[in-house]
C-alpha positions as CSV (number, residue, x, y, z in Angstrom):
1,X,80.5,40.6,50.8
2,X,84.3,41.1,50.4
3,X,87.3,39.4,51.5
4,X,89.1,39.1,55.0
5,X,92.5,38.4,56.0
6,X,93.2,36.4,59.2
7,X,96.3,35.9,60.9
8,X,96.3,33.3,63.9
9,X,99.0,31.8,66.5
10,X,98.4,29.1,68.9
11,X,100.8,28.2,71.9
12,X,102.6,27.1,73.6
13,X,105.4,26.9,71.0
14,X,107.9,24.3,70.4
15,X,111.1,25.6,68.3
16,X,112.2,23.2,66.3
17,X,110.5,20.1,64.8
18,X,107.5,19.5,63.7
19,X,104.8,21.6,64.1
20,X,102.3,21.7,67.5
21,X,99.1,19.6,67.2
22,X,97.2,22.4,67.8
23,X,98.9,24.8,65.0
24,X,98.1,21.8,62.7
25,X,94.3,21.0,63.5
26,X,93.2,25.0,63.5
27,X,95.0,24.9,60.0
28,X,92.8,22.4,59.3
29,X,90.1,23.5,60.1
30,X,90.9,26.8,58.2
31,X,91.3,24.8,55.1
32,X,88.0,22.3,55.7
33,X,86.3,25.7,55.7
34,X,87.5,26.6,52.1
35,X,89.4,29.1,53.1
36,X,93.5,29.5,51.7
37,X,95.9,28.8,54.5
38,X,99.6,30.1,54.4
39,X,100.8,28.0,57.7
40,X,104.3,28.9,58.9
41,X,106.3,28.0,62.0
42,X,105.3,31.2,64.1
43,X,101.3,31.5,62.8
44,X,99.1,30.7,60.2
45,X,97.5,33.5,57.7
46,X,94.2,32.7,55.8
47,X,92.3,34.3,53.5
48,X,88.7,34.2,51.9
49,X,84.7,35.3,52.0
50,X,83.5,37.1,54.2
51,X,81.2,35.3,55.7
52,X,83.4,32.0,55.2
53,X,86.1,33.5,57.6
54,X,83.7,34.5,60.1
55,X,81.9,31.1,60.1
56,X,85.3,29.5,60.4
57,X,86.6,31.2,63.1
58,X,84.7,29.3,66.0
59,X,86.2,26.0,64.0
60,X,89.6,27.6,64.0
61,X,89.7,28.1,68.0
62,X,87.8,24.9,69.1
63,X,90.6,23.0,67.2
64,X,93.4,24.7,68.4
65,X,92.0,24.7,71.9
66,X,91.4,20.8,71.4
67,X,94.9,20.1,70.0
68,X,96.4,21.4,73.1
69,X,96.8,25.4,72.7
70,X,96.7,27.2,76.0
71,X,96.6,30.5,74.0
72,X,95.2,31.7,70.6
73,X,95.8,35.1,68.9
74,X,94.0,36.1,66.7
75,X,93.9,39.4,64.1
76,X,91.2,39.7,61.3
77,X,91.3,42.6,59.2
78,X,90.2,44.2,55.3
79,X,93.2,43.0,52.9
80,X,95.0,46.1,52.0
81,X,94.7,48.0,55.6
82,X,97.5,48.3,58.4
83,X,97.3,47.3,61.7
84,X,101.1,48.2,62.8
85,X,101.0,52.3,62.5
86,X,99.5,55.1,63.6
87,X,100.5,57.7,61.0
88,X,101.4,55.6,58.2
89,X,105.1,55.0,59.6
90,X,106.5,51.1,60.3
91,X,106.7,50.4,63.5
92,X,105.6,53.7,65.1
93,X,102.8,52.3,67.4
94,X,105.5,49.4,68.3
95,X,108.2,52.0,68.9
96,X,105.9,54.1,71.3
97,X,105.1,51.1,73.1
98,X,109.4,50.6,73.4
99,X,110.1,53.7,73.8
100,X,107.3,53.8,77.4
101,X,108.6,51.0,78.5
102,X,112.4,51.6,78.2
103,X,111.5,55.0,79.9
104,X,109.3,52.9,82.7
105,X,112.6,50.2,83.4
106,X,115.3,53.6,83.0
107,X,117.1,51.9,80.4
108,X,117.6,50.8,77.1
109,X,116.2,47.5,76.7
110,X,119.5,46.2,75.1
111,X,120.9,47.1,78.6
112,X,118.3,44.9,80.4
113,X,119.8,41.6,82.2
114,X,117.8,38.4,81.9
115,X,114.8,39.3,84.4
116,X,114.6,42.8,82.8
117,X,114.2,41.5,79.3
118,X,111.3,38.8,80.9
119,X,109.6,42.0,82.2
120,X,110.3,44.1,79.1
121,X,108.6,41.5,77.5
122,X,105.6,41.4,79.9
123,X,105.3,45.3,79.7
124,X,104.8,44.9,76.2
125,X,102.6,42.0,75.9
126,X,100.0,43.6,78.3
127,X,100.0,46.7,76.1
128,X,99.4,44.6,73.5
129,X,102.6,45.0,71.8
130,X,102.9,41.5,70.0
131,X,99.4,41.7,68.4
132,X,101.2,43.8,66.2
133,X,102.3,42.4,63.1
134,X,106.2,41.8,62.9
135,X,106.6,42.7,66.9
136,X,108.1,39.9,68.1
137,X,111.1,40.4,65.5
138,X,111.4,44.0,66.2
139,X,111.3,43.4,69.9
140,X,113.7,40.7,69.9
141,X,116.6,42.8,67.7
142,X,115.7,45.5,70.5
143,X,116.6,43.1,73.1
144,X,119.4,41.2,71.4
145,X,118.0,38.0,71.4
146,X,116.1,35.8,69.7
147,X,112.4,35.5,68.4
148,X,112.3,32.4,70.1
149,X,113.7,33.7,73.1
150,X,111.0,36.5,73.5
151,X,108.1,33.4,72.8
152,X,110.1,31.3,75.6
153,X,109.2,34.9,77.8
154,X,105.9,34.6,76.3
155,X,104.7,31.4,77.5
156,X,106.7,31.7,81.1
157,X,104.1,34.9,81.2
């Protein structure tokens, strides 16, 4: 067997302070599984076997889902492959995704008032736009706000 990478997020999110119960029992759980947790404000990332990540993974959600999470994201993949292209180009899959939606609202999404830039964010979450890695940056510089602004859309969703 080889390795897996996992990236997870659990929400709602909080901002600033200390970390959400749930974010800090599903990395628990990642770490009582053996497995090497990177945790950061915005997700955790963990890494090992195989089969120890996929045994883990039911641990993972049934803590975060116990802690309080009302939603869990989740992205397992091969360490080396991308998940955020479709031609070997940053960003080109998230750009597309922009790019329809700016088309679908007639305007930039820069030029969008506050209830544009909720929908924007809507659009791109039901096209699955922020199970991309980075989107939530990329999307919030394209909107001129903040990343914590386009999670505050998020969870209003």
């Amino acid at each position: 067997m080889g390795q897996l990478e996992a990236e997870f997020t659990s929400e709602p999110f909080h901002g600033e302070g200390p970390p959400p119960a749930h974010a800090v029992r599903a990395r628990t759980a990642a770490e009582n599984a053996g497995l090497t947790t990177e945790f950061g404000p915005l997700g955790t990332s963990v890494s090992g076997e195989e089969d120890a990540l996929l045994d883990a993974l039911p641990a993972i959600a049934r803590a975060a889902l116990d802690g309080g999470a009302t939603r869990l994201t989740l992205r397992v993949q091969r360490p080396g492959t991308a998940v955020d292209t479709d031609d070997g180009e940053p960003g080109s899959v998230l750009d597309g995704m922009v790019r329809q939606v700016e088309t679908e609202l007639g305007t930039r999404l820069s030029d969008l008032d506050r209830a544009g830039k909720q929908r924007a964010v809507r659009l791109l979450d039901e096209r699955g736009a922020f199970q991309l890695r980075r989107s939530v940056a990329a999307v919030a510089e394209q909107l001129g706000v903040t990343r914590f602004t386009v999670y505050n859309y998020l969870n209003r969703g």
